[in-house]
C-alpha positions as semicolon CSV with decimal commas, in nm:
position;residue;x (nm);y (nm);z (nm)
1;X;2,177;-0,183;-1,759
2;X;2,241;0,166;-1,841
3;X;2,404;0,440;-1,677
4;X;2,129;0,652;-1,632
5;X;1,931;0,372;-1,516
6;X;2,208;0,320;-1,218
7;X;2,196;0,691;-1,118
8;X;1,823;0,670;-1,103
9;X;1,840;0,361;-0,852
10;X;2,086;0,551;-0,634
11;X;1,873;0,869;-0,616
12;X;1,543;0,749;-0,594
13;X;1,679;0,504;-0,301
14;X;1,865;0,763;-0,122
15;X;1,601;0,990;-0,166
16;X;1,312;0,745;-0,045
17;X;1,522;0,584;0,248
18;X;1,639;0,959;0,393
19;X;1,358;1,201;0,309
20;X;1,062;1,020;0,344
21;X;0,827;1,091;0,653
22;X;0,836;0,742;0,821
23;X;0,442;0,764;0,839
24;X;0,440;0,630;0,473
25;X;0,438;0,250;0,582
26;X;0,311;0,161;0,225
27;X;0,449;0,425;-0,033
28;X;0,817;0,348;0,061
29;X;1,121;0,216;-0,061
30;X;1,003;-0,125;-0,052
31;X;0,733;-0,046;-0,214
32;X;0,915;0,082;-0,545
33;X;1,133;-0,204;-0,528
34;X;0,868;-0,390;-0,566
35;X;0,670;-0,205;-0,857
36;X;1,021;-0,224;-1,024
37;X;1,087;-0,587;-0,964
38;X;0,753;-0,648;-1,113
39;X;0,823;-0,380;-1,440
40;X;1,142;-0,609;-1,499
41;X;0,922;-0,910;-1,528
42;X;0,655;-0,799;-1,773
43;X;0,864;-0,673;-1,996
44;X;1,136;-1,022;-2,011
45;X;0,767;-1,173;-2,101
46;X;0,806;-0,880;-2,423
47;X;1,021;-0,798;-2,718
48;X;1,059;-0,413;-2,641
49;X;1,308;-0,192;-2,777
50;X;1,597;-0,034;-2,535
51;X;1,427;0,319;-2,540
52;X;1,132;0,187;-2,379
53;X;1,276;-0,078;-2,149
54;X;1,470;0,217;-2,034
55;X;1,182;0,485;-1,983
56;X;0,981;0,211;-1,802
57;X;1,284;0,108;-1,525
58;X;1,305;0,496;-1,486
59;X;0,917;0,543;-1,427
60;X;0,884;0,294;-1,213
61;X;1,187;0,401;-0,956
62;X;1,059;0,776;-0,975
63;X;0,687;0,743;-1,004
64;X;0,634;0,744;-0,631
65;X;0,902;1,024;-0,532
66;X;0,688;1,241;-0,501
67;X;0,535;1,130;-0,162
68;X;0,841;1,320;-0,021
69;X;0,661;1,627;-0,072
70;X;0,322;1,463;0,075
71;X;0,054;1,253;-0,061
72;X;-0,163;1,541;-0,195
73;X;-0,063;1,506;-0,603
74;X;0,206;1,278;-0,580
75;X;0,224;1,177;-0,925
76;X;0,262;1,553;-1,051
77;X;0,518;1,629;-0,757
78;X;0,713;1,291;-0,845
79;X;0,730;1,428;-1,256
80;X;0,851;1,761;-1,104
81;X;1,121;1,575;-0,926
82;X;1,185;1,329;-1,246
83;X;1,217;1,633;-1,426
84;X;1,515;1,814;-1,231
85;X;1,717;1,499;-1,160
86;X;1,664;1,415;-1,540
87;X;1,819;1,724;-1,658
88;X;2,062;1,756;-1,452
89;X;2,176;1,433;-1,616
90;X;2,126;1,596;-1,927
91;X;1,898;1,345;-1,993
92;X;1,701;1,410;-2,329
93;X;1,352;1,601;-2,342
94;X;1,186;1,391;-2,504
95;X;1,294;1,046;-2,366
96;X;1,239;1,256;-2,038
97;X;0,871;1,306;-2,103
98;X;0,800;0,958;-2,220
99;X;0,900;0,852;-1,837
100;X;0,654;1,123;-1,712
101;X;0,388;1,031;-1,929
102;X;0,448;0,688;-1,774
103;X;0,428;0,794;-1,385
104;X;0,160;0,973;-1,475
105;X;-0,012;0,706;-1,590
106;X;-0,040;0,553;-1,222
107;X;-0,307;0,767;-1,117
108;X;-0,555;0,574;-0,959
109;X;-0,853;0,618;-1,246
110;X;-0,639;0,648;-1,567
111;X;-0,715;0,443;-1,849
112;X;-0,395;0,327;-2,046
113;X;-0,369;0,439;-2,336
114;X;-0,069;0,269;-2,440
115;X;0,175;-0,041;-2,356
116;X;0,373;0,129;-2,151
117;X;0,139;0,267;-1,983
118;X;-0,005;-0,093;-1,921
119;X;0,324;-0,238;-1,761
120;X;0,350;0,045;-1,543
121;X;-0,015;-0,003;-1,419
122;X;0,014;-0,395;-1,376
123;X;0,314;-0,362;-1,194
124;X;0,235;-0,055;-0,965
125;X;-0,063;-0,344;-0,861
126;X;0,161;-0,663;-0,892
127;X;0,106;-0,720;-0,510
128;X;-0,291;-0,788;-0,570
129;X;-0,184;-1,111;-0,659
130;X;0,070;-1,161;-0,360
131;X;0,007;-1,395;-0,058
132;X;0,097;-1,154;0,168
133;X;-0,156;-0,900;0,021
134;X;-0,400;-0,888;0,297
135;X;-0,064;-0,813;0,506
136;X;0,050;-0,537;0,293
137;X;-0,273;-0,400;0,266
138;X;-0,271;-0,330;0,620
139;X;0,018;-0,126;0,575
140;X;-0,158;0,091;0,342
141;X;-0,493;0,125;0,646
142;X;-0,204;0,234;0,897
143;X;-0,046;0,495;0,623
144;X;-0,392;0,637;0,548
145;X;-0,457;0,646;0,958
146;X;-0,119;0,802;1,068
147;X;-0,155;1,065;0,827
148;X;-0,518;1,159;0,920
149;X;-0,599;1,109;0,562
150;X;-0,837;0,842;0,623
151;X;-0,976;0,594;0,919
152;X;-1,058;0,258;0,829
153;X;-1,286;0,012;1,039
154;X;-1,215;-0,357;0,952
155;X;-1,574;-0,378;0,797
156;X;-1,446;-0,053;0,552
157;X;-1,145;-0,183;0,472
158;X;-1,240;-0,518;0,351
159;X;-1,546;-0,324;0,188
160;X;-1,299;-0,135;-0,002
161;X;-1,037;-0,397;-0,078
162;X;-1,395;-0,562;-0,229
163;X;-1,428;-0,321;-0,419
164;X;-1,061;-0,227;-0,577
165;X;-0,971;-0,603;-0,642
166;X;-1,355;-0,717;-0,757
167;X;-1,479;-0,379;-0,965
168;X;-1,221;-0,105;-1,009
169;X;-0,906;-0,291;-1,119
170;X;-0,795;-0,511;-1,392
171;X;-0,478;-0,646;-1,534
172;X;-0,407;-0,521;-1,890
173;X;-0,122;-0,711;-2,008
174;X;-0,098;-1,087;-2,102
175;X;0,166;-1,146;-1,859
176;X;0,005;-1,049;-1,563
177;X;-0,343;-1,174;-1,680
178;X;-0,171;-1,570;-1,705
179;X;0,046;-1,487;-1,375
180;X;-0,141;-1,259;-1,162
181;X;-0,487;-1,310;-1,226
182;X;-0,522;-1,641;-1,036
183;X;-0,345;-1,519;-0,683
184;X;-0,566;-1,173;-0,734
185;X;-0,856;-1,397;-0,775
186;X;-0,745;-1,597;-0,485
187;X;-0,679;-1,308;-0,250
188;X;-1,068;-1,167;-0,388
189;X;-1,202;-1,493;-0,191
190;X;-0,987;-1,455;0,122
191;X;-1,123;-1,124;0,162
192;X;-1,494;-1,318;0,048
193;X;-1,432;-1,528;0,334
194;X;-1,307;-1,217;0,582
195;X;-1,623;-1,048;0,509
196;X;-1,828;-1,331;0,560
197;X;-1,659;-1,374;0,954
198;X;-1,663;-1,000;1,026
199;X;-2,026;-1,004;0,945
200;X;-2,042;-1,361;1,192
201;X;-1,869;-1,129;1,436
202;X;-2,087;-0,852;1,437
203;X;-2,414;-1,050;1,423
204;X;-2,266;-1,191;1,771
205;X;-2,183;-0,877;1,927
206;X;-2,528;-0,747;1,797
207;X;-2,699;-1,078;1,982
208;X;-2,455;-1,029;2,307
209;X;-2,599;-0,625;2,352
210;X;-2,945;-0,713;2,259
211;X;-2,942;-0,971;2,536
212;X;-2,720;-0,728;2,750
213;X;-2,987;-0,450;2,708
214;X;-3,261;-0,696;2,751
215;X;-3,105;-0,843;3,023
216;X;-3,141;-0,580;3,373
217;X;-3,092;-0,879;3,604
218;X;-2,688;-0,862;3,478
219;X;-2,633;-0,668;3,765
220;X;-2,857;-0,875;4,007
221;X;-2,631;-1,176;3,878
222;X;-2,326;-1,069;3,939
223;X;-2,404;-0,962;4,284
224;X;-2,491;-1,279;4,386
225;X;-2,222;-1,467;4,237
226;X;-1,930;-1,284;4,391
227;X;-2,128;-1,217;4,750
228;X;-2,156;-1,654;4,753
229;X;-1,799;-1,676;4,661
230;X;-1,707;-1,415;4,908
231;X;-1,909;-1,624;5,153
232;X;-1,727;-1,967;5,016
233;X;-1,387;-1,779;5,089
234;X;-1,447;-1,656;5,444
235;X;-1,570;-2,034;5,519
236;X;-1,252;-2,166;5,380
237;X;-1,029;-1,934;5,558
238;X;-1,248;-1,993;5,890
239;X;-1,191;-2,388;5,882
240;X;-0,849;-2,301;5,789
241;X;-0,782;-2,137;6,119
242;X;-0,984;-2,422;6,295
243;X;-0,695;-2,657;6,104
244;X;-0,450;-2,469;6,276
245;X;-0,603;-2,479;6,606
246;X;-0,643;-2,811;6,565
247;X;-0,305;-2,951;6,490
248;X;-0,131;-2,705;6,708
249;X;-0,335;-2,830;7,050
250;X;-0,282;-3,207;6,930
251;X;0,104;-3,140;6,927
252;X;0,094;-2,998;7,254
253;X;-0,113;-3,265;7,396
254;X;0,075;-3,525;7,244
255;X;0,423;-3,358;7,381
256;X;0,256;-3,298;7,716
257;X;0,117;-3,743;7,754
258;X;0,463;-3,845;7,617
259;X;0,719;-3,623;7,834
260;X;0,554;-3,434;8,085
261;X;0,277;-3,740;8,211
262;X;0,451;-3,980;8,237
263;X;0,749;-3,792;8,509
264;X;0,422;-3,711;8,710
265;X;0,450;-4,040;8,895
266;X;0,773;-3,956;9,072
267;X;0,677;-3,766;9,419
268;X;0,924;-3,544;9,389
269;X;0,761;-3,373;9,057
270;X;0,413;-3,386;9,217
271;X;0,422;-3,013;9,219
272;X;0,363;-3,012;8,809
273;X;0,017;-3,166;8,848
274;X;-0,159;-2,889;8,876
275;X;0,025;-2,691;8,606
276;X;0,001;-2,946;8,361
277;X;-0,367;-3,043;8,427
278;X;-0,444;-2,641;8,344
279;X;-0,245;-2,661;8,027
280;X;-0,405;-2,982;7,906
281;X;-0,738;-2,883;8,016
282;X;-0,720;-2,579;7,758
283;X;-0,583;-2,749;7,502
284;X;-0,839;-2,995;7,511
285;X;-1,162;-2,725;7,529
286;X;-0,985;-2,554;7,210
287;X;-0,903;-2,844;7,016
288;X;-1,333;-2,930;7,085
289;X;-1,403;-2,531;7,027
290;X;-1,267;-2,566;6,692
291;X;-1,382;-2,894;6,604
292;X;-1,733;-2,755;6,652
293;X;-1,680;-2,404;6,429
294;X;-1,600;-2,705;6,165
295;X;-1,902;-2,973;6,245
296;X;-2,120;-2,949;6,019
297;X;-2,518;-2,987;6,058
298;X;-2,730;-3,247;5,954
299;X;-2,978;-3,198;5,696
300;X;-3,277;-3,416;5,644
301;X;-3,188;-3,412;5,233
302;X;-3,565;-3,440;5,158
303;X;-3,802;-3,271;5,013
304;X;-4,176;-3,277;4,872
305;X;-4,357;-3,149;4,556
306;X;-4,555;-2,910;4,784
307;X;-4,257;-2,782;4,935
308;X;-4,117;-2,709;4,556
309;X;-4,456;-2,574;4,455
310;X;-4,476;-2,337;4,786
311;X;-4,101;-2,220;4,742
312;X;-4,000;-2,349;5,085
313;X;-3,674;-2,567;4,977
314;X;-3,351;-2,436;4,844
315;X;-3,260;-2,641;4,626
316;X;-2,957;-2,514;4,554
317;X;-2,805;-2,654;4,910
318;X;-2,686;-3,013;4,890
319;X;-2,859;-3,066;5,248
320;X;-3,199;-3,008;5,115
321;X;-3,195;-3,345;4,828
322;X;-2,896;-3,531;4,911
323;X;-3,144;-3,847;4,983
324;X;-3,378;-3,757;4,663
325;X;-3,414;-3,972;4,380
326;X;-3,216;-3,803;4,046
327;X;-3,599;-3,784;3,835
328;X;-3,737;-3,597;4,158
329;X;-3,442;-3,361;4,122
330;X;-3,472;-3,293;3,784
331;X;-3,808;-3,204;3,769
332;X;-3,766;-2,964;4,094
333;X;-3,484;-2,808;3,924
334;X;-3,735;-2,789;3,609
335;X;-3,981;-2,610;3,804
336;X;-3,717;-2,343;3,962
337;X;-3,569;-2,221;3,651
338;X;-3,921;-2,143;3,536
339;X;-3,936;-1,915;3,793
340;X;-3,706;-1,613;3,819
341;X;-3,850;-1,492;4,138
342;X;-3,770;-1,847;4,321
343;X;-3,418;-1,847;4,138
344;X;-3,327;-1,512;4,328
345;X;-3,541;-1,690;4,672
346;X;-3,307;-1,966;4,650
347;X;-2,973;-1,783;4,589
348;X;-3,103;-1,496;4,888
349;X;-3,169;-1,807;5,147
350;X;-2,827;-1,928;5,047
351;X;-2,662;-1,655;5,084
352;X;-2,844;-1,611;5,449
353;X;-2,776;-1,940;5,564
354;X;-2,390;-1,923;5,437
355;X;-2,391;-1,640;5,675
356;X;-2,546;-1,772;5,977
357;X;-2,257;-2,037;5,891
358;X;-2,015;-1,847;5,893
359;X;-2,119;-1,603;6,207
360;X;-2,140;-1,914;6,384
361;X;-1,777;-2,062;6,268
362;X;-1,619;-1,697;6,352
363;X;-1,777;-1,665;6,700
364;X;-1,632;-2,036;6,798
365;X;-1,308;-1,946;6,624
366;X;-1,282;-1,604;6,831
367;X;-1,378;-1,769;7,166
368;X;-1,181;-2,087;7,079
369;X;-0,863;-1,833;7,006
370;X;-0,914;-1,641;7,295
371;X;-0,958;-1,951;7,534
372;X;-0,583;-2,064;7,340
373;X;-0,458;-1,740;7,431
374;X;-0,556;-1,739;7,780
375;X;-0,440;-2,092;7,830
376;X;-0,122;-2,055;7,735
377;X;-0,052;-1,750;7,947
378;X;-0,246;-1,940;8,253
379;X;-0,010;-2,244;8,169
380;X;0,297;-2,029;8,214
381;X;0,170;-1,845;8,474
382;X;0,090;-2,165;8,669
383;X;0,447;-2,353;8,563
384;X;0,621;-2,040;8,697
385;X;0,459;-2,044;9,035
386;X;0,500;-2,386;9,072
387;X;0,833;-2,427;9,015
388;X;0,908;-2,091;9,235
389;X;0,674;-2,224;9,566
390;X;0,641;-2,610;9,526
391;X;0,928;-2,737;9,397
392;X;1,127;-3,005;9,648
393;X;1,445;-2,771;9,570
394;X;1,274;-2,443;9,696
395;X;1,111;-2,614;9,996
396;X;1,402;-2,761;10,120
């Protein structure tokens, strides 16, 4: 490798690593490491002299310097800086303006005119035939976005990708034409097959917002669904509480027949009858308080066709077909979803009856809670006098 060819790699990478607005996520370093890594291989596929092996390395580490100074006519900004570095190394005139003649020739619509011109073409598009193409492609979208040049949807961008790979470009040198041509070809179908699921995508999301439009009742739906749930959680929490109720009175009874009972029958603790028939007495009317807020009803579980036919069953309650034959089901079920207005009967009776459930379950729970409440303080009350008036050590 020549000198010059070592100075250029040094420049052109210090220049691209420290001056470059990090917005350019495509037209970077890596990027002309890249187009030059390519350049190399094309022409070890050619007998080429050492002039034009030379002007070609050089073109393809300075063709894209010029994106320092912005996007807006790179290639002529990226010759201007070629220029000044290249005669500062007092680099000849005209091997200088074969290399700009060559980064030049990059321009997105220039025909080659030359061989040169060809390598430096193929290889400024080597990554076309790249599996990670579709990745570095994205790279360019972001570039394009960031610097407000342009805004790609996904639909554009594989439109345009559709275009550049399947109309606009085309390899011009053997090399890349028997290496290239079949991953560019490859990537051409991937982005086939992207197009083809994008437009599967938006035929869906056009089907979901017709139906969304066409669909007022959305609302209606959704109102239902959480109120019932709503309703379903209050019950839960309300035979929750009854749970509690439940277990904590058994304990206490269960303490009460096992320690306190059974000392009863000694005369000298006669005294505690009274208390302790109080505190079991409560605890027994709670414990049946909140095994009632938890009972549940008994429906009959039949129904007839008339009854279907007149809307007066909801058949969305269990209790209404629990004794019905499956065929009888199915064909009352058949009937309701034919009707919207006896779909939205049904779900408004359940959500009534849920709430006379639940108004019922609450009202036990609060008068089973406040009977709890006033037992215990009754039980205390009652243990405290007894023990302070009637017990044998107080009377004697």
């Amino acid at each position: 490798m020549s000198e010059i060819i070592d100075k250029t790699e040094s420049f052109a990478t210090d220049l691209l690593s420290k001056t470059l607005d990090s917005r350019y996520l495509y037209h970077n370093l890596t990027h002309t490491r890249r187009v030059v890594k390519s350049t190399k291989e094309i022409i070890n596929s050619l007998d080429l002299n050492l002039e034009d092996i030379e002007s070609l390395i050089l073109a393809a580490w300075l063709h894209d310097t010029g994106y320092t100074q912005g996007s807006e006519n790179h290639e002529e900004k990226s010759c201007a800086i070629a220029k000044a570095f290249l005669k500062k190394q007092d680099y000849e005139q005209n091997k200088a303006q074969k290399v700009f003649d060559i980064i030049l020739a990059t321009k997105r619509y220039h025909i080659p005119e030359n061989l040169s011109e060809k390598i430096i073409r193929d290889a400024d598009a080597s990554h076309f035939s790249k599996k990670s193409y579709l990745e570095t492609c994205e790279f360019l979208r972001e570039e394009l976005s960031l610097l407000g040049i342009a805004n790609y949807s996904q639909k554009e961008w594989l439109k345009a990708n559709m275009t550049m790979l399947g109309k606009e470009h085309k390899y011009n040198t053997d090399y890349a034409k028997e290496n290239w041509q079949a991953g560019k070809d490859k990537n051409l179908k991937k982005i086939e097959k992207e197009q083809k699921a994008e437009k599967e995508i938006a035929k869906k999301e056009a089907i979901k917002a017709k139906y969304k439009s066409e669909s007022p009742d959305r609302g209606i739906q959704t109102l239902f669904r959480v109120t019932l749930k709503n309703h379903l959680t209050l019950s839960d929490i309300a035979d929750t509480k009854a749970n509690i109720l439940l277990s904590v009175n058994a304990i206490i009874i269960s303490v009460v027949l096992s320690n306190l009972i059974p000392k009863l029958d000694n005369p000298s603790n006669t005294y505690l009858i009274y208390p302790t028939a109080i505190f079991v007495a409560f605890s027994v009317v709670s414990m049946v308080l909140a095994v009632l807020a938890t009972r549940p009803n008994v429906t009959s579980g039949q129904f007839t066709k008339e009854d279907v036919k007149n809307k007066k069953v909801n058949l969305l309650f269990f209790g209404n077909f629990h004794k019905m034959k499956l065929p009888d089901y199915e064909w009352a079920i058949q009937e309701l979803i034919k009707d919207k207005e006896y779909i939205y009967t049904s779900l408004t009776k359940d959500l009534y009856f849920l709430g006379l459930v639940l108004n019922r379950k609450y009202n036990i729970l609060r008068s089973t809670y406040t009977i709890f409440i006033i037992g215990i303080i009754v039980s205390v009350i009652s243990f405290a006098i007894a023990f302070h008036y009637f017990s044998p050590e107080r009377i004697g």
